[in-house]
DSSP file (Angstrom, degrees, kcal/mol; ACC not computed):
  #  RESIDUE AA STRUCTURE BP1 BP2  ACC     N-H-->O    O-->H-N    N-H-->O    O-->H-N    TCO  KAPPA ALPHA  PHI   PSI    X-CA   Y-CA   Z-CA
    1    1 A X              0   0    0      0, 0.0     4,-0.5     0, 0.0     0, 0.0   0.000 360.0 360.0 360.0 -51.8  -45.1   -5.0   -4.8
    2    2 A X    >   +     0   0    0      2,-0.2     3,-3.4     1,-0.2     0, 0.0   0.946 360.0  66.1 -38.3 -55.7  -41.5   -5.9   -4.2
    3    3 A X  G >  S+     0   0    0      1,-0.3     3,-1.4     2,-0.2     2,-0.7   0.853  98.3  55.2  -9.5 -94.9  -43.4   -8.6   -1.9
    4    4 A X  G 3  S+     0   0    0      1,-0.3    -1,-0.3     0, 0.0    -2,-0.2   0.229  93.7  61.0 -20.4 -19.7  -44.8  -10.1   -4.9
    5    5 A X  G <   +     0   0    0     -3,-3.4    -1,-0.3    -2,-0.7     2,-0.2  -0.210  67.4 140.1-130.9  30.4  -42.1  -10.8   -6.6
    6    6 A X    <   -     0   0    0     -3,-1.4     2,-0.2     1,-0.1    -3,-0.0  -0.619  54.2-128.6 -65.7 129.1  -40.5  -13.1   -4.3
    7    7 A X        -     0   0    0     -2,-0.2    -1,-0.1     1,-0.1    -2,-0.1  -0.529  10.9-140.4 -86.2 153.2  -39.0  -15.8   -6.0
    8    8 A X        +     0   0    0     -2,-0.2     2,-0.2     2,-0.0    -1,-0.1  -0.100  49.7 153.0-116.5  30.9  -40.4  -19.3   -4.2
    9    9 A X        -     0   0    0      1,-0.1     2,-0.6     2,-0.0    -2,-0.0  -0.473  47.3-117.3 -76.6 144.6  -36.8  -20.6   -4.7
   10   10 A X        -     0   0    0     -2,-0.2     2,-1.0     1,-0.1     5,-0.2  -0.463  28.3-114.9 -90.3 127.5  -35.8  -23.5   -1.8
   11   11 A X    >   -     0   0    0     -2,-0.6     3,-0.9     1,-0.1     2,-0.5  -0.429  22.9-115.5 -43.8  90.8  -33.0  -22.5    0.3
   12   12 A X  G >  S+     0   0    0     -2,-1.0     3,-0.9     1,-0.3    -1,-0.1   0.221 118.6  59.4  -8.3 -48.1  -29.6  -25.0   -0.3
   13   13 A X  G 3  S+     0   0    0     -2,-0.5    -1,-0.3     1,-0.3    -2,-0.1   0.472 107.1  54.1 -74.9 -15.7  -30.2  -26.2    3.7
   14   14 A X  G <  S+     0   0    0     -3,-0.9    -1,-0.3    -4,-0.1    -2,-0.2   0.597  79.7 109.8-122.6 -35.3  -33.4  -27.2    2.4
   15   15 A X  S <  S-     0   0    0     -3,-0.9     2,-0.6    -5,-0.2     4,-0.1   0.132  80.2 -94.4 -43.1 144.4  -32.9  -29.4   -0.3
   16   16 A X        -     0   0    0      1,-0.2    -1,-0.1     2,-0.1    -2,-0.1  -0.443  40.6-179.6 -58.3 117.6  -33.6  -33.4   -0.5
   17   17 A X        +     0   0    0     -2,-0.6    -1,-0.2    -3,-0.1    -2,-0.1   0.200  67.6  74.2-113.6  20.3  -30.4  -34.1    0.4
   18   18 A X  S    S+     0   0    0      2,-0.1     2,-0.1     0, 0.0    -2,-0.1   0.307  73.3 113.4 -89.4 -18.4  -31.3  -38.5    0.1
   19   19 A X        -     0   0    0     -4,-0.1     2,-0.3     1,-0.1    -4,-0.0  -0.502  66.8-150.7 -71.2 129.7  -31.2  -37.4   -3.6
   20   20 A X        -     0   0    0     -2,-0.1     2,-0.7     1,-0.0    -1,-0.1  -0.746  12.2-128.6-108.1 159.9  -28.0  -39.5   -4.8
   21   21 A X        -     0   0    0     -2,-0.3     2,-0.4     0, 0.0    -2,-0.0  -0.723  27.1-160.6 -93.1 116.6  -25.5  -38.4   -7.6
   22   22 A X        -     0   0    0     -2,-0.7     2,-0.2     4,-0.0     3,-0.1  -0.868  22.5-113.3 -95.6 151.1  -25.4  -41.5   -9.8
   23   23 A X        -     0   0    0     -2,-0.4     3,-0.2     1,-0.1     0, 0.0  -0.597  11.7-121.9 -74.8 154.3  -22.3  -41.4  -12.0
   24   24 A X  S    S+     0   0    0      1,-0.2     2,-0.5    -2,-0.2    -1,-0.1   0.977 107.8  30.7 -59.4 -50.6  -22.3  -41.2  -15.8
   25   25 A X        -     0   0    0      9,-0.1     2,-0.3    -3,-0.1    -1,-0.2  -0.873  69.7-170.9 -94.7  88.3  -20.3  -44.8  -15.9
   26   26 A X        -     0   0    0     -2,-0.5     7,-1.3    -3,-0.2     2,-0.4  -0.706   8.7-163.8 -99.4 138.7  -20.9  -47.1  -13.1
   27   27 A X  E     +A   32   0A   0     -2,-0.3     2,-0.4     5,-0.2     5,-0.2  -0.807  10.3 177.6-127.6 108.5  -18.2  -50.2  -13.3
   28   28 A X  E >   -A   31   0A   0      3,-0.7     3,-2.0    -2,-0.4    -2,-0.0  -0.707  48.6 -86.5 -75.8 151.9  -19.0  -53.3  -11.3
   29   29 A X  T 3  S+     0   0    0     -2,-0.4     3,-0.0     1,-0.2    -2,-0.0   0.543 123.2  12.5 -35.9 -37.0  -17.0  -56.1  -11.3
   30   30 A X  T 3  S+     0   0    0     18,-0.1    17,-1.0    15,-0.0     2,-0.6   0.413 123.1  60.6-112.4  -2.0  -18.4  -57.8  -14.1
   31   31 A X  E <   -AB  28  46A   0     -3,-2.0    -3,-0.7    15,-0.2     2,-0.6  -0.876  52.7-155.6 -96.8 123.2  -20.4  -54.9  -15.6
   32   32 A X  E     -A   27   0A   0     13,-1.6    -5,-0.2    -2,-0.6    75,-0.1  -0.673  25.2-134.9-126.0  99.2  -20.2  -51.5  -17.1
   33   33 A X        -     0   0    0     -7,-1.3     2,-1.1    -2,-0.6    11,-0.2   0.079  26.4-128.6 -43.8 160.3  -23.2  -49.5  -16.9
   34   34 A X        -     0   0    0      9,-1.3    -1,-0.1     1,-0.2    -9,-0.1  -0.776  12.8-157.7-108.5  95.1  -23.6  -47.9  -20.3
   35   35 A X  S    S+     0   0    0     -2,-1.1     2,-0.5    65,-0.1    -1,-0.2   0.971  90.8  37.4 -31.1 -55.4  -24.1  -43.9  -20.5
   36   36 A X  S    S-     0   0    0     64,-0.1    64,-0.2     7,-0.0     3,-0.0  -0.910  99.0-117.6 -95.7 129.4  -25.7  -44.4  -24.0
   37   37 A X        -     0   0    0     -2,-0.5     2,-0.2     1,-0.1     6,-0.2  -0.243  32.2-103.3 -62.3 155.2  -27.8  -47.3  -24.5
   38   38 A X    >   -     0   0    0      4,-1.4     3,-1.1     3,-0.1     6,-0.1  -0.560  43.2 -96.8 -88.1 175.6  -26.6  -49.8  -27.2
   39   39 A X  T 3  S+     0   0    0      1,-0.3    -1,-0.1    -2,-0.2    -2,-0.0   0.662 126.5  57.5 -83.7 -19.6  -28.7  -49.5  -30.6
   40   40 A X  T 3  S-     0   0    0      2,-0.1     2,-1.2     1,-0.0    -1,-0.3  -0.065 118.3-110.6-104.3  51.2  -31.0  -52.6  -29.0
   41   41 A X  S <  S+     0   0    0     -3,-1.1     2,-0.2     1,-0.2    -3,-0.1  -0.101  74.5 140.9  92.2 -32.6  -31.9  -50.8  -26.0
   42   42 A X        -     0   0    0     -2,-1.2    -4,-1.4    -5,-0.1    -1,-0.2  -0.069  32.3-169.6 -53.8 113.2  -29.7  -53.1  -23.8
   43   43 A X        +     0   0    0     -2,-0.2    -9,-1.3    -6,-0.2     2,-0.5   0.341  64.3  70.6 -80.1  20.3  -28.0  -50.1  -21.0
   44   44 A X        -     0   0    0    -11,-0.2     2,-0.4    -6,-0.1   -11,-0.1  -0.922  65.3-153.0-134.0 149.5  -25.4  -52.9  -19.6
   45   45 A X        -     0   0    0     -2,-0.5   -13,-1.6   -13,-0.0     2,-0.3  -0.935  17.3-151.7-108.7 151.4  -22.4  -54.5  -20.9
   46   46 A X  B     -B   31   0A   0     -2,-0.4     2,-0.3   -15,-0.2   -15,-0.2  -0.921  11.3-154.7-128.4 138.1  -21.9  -58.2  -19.1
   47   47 A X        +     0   0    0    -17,-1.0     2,-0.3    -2,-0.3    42,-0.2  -0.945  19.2 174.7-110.9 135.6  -18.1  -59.1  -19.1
   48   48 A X    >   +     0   0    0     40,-1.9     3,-0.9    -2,-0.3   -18,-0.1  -0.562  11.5 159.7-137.3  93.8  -17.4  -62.9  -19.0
   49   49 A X  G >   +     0   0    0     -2,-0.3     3,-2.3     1,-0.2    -1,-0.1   0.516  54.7  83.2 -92.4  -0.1  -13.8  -63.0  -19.4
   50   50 A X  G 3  S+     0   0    0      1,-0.2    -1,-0.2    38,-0.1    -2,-0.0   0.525  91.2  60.6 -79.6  -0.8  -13.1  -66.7  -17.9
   51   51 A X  G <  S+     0   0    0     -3,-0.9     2,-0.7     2,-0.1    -1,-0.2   0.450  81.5 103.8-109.0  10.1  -14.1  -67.9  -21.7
   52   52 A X    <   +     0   0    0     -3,-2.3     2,-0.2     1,-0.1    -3,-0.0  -0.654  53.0 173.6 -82.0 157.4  -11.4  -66.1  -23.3
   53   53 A X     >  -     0   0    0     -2,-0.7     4,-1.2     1,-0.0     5,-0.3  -0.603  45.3 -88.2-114.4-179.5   -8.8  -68.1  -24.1
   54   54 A X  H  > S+     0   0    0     -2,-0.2     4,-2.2     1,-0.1     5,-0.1   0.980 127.0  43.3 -70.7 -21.7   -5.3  -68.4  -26.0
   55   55 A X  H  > S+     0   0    0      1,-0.2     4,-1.0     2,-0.2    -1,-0.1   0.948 112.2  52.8 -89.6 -32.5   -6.9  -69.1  -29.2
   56   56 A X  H  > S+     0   0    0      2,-0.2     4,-1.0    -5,-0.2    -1,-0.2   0.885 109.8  51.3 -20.9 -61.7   -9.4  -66.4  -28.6
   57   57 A X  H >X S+     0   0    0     -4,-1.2     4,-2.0     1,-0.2     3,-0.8   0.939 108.4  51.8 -43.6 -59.0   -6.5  -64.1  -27.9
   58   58 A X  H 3< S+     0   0    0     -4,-2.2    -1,-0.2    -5,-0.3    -2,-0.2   0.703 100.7  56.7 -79.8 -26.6   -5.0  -65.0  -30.9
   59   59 A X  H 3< S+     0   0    0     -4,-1.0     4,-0.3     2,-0.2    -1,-0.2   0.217 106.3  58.1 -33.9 -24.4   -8.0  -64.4  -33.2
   60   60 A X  H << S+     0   0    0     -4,-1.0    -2,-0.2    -3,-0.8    -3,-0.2   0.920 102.2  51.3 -74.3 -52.7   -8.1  -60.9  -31.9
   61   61 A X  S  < S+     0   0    0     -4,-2.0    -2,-0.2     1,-0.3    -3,-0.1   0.346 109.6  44.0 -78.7   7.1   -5.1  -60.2  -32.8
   62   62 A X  S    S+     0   0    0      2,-0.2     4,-0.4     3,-0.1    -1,-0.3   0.694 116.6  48.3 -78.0 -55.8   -5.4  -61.2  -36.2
   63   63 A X  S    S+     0   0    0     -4,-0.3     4,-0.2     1,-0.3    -2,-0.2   0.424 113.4  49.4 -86.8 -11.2   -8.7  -59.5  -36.5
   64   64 A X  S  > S+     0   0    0      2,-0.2     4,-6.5     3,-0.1     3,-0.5   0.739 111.7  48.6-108.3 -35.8   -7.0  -56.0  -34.7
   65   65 A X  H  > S+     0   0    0      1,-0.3     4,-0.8     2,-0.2    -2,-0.2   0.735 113.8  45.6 -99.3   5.5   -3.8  -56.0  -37.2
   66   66 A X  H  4 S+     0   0    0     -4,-0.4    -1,-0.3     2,-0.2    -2,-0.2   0.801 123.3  35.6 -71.1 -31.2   -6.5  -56.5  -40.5
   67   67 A X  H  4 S+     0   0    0     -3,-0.5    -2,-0.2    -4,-0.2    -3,-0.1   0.919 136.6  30.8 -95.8 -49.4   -8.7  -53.4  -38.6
   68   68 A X  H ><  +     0   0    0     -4,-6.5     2,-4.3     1,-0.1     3,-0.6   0.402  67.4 179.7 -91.9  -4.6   -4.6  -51.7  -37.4
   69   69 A X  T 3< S+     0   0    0     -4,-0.8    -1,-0.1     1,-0.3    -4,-0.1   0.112  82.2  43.0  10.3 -42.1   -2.0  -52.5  -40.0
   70   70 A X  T 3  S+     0   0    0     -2,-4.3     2,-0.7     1,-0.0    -1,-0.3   0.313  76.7 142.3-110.4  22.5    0.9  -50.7  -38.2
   71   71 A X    <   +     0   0    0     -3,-0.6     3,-0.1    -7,-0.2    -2,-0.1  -0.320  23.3 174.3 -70.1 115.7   -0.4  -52.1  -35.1
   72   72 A X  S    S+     0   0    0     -2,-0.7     2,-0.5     1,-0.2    -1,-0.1   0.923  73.2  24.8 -83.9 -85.4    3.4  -53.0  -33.1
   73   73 A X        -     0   0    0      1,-0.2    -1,-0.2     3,-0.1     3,-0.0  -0.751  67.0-159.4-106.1 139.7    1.9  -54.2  -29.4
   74   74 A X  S >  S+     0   0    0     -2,-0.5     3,-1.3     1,-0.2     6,-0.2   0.809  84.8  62.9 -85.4 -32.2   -1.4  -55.5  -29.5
   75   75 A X  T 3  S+     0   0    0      1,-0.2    -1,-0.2     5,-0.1    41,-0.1   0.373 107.0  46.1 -96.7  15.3   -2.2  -55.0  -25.5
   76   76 A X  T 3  S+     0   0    0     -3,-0.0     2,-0.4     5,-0.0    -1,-0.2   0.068  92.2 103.1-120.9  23.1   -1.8  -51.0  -25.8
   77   77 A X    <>  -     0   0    0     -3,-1.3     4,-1.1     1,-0.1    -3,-0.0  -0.839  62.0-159.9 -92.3 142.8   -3.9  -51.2  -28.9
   78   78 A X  H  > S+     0   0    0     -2,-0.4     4,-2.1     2,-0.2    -1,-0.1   0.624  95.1  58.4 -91.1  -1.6   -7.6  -49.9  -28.1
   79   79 A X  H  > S+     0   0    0      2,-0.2     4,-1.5     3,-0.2    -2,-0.1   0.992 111.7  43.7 -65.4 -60.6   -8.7  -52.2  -31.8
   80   80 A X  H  > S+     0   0    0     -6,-0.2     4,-1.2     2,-0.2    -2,-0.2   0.701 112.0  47.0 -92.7 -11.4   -7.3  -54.8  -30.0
   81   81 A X  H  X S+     0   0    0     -4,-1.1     4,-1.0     2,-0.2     5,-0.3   0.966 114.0  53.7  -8.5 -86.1   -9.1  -54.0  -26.4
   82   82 A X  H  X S+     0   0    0     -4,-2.1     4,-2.5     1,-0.3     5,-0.4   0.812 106.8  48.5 -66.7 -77.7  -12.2  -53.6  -28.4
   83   83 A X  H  X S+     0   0    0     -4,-1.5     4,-2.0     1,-0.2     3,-0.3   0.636 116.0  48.2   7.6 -86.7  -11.8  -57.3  -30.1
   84   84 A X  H >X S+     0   0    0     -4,-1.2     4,-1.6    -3,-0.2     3,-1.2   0.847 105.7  50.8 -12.1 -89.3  -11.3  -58.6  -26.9
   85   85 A X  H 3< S+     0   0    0     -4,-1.0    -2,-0.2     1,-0.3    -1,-0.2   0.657 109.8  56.0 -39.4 -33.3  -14.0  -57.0  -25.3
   86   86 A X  H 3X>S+     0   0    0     -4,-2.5     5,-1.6    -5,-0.3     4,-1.6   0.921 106.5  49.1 -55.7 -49.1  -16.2  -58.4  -28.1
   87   87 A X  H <<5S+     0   0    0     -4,-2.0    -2,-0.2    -3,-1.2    -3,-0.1   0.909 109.5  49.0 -40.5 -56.8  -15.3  -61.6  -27.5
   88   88 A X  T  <5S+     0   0    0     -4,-1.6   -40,-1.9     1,-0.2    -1,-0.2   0.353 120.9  36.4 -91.4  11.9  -15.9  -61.5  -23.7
   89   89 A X  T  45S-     0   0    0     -5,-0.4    -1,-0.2    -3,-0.2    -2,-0.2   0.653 104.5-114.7-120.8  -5.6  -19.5  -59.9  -24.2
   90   90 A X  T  <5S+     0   0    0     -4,-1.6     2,-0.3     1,-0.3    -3,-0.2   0.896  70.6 121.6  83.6  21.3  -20.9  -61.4  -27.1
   91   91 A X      < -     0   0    0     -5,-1.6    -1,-0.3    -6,-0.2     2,-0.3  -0.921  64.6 -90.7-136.2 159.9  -21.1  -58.6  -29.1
   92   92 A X    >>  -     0   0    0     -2,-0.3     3,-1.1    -3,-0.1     4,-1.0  -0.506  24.6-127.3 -54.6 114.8  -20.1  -57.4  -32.2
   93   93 A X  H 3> S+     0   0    0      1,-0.3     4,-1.3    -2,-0.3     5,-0.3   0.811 115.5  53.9 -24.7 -70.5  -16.7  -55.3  -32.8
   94   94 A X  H >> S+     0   0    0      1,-0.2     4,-1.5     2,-0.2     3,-0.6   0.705 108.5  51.0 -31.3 -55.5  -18.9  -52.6  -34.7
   95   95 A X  H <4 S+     0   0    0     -3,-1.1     4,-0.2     1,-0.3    -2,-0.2   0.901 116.1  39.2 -52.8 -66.5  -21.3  -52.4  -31.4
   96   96 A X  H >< S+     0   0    0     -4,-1.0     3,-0.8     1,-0.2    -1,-0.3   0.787 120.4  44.4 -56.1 -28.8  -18.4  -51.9  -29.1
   97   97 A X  H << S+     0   0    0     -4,-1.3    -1,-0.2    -3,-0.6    -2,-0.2   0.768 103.8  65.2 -82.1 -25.1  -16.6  -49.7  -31.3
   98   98 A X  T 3< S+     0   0    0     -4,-1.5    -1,-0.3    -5,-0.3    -2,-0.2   0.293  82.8 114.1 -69.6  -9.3  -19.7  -48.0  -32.0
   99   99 A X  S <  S-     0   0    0     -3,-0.8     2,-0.5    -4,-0.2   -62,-0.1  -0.167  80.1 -88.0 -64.5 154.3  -20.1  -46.5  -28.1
  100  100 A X     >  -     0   0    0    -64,-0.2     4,-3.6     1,-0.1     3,-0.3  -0.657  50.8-101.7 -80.2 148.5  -19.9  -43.0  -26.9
  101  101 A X  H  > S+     0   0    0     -2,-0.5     4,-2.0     2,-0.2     5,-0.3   0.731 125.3  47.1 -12.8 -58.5  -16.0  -42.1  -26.2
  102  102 A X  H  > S+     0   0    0      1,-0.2     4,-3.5     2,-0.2    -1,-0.2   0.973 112.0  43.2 -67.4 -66.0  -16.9  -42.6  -22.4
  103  103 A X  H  > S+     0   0    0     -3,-0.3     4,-2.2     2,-0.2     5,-0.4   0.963 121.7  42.0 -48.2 -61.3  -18.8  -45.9  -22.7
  104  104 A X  H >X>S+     0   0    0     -4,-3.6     4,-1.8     2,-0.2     5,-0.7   0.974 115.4  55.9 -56.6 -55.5  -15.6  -47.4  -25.4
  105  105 A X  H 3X5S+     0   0    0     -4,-2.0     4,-1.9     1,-0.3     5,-0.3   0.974 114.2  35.7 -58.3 -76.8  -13.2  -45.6  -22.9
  106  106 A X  H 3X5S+     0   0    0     -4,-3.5     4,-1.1    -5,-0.3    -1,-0.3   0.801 119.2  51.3 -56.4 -23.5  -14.7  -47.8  -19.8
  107  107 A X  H <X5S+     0   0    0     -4,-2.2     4,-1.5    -3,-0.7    -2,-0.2   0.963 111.2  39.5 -60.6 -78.1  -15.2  -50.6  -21.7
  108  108 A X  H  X5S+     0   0    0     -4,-1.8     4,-2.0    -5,-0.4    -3,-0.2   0.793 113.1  59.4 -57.6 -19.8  -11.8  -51.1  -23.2
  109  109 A X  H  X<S+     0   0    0     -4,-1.9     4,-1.4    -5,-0.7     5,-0.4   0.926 106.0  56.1 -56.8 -87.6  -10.0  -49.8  -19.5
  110  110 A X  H >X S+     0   0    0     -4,-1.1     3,-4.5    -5,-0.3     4,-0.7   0.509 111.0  38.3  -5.7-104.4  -12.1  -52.9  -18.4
  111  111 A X  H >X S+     0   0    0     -4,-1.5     3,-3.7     1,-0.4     4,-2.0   0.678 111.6  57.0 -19.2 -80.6  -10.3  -55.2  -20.9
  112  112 A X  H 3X S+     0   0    0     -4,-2.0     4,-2.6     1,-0.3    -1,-0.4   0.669 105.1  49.6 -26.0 -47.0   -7.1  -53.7  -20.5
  113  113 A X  H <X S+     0   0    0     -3,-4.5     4,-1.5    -4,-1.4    -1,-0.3   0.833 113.4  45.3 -66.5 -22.7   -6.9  -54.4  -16.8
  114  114 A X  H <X S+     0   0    0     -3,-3.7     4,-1.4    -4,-0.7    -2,-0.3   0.856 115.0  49.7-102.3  -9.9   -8.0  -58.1  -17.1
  115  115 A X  H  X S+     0   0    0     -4,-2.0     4,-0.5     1,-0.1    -2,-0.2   0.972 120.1  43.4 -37.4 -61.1   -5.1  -58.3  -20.5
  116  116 A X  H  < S+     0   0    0     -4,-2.6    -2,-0.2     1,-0.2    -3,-0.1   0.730 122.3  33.9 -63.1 -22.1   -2.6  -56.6  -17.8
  117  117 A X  H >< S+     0   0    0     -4,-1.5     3,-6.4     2,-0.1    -1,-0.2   0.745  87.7  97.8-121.3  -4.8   -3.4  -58.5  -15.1
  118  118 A X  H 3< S+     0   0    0     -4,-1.4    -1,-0.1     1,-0.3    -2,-0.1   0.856  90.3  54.3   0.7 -82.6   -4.3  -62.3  -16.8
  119  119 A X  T 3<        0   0    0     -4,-0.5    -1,-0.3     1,-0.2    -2,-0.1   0.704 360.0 360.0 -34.0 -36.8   -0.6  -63.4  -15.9
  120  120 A X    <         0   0    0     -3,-6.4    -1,-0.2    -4,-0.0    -2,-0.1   0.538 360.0 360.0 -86.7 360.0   -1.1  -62.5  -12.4
């Protein structure tokens, strides 16, 4: 009886081991795969940051210290990341702001490196 009641579990040596571990977040260079889909199905964000501009810039921050009041520097803000990041996808504040914690969290990191590194 003990027989019988062999479990027909596959030994760890045994396993598909071609199965790959995708990550929750994937970021390519101009992309951030989305964990959560956005509320119209789209799972990608497209970044196109070569149309912001200064007057862009400056429209954010307008728009961050209406959303922040006591907002002091605007490129360690994540209101004004998110702005930004509206800007350079085409989407709507609400949308971006409106991501799960991971997905806003990769997104506005995005932003934030190409604010930090603009200059360079």
């Amino acid at each position: 009886m003990a027989a019988e009641k062999e479990t027909k579990a596959q030994p760890v040596a045994e396993m598909d081991t071609d199965m790959e571990l995708i990550p929750e977040v994937v970021d390519e260079k101009d992309v951030i795969t989305l964990k959560k889909p956005l509320p119209n199905g789209n799972n990608e964000i497209i970044f196109n940051f070569d149309k912001i501009n200064g007057y862009v810039l400056l429209k954010c921050e307008k728009q961050a210290r209406k959303e922040d009041p006591g907002l002091t520097i605007p490129l360690l803000s994540t209101v004004f990341q998110a702005f930004v990041a509206a800007a350079a996808t085409k989407l709507r504040y609400d949308d971006i702001a409106g991501l799960s914690a991971p997905d806003f969290i990769a997104v506005t990191n995005k932003t934030a490196n190409f604010l930090a590194s603009a200059g360079r």
